[in-house]
N, C-alpha and C positions, 0 to 999 in steps of 0.2 A: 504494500500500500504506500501512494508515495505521500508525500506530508504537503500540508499546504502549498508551502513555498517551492517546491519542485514541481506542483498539480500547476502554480499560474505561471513557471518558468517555462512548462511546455507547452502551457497556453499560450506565449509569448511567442515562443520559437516559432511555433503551428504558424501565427499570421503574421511573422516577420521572416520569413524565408525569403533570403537574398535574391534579387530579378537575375542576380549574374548565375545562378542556380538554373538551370534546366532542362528540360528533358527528364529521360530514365533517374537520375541523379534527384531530382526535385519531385517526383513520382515516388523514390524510394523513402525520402527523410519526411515527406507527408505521412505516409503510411506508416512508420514508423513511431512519428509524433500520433496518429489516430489512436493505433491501437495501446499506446502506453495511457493516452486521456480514458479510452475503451475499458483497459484491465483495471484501473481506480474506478472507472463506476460500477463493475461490478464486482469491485473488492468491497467500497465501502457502501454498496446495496444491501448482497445475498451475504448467511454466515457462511463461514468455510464447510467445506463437504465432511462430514464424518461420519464413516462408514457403520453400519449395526453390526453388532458382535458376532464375530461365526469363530467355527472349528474347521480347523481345512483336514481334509483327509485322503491322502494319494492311493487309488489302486491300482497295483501293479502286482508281480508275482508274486512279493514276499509280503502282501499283506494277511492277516491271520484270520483263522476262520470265525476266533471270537469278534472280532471287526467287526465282518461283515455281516454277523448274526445283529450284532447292536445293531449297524447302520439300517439292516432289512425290518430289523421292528422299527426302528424311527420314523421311516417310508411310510410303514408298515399305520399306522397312526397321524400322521403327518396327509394335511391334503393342499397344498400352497407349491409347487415348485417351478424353477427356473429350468430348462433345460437348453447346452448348445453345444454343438461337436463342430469336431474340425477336423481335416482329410488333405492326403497328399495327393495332388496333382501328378500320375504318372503319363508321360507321352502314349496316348495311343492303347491305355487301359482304361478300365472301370478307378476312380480315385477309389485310395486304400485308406481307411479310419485311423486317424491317431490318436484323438482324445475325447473323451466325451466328459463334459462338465455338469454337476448335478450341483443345486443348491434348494435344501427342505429349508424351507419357511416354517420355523416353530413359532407357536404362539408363547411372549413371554420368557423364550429361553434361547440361548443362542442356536443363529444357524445354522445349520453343515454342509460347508462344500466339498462336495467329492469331486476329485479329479479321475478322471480313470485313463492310463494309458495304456491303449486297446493292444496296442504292438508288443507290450511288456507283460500282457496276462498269462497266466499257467493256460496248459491246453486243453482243451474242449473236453477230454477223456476224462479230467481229474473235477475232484466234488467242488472245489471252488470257482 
């Protein structure tokens, strides 16, 4: 947040930009002085972002079976979620899964993000 006296210094700059200034060069230092006036109003509008409480939780191969027994009653109880994945672009294939992000919305208690990297899990044969 800049403090008064740098907020009317760029005020200043803004409409005192030298005529000998032009082109690309006076296009750049506008935009520059905009968006510095830009971030103080919405520094001293909105509060700062803070995030609600979560638990992150990575699955991959060596996560444990008691994990994921908690994680599946939490679901399991749980009716609010986020879901979004993400995939490798192969030339000239089907894209291949990497991650799939889960976040349960608990009511009153923090929330849990599961990461899952799909590439990294045990195989299809085994219980987990």
């Amino acid at each position: 947040m800049l403090s008064q006296e740098e907020y009317e210094d760029i005020k200043y700059k803004l409409k005192s930009i030298p005529s000998s200034i032009t082109g690309k060069h006076r296009q750049n230092l506008c935009r520059i002085f905009k968006k510095q006036l830009k971030e103080h109003e919405y520094t001293s509008t909105y509060p700062p972002f803070i995030p609600l409480s979560h638990k992150l939780f990575f699955i991959n191969y060596a996560t444990t079976e008691q994990t994921l027994i908690h994680l599946i009653e939490t679901i399991n109880i749980s009716n609010i979620f986020t879901l979004d994945t993400e995939s490798i672009c192969i030339y000239k294939q089907p894209n291949q899964p990497t991650l799939i992000q889960l976040q349960i919305i608990r009511q009153k208690l923090n929330s849990y993000v599961i990461i899952i990297e799909v590439y990294h899990l045990p195989q299809s044969t085994t219980i987990t």
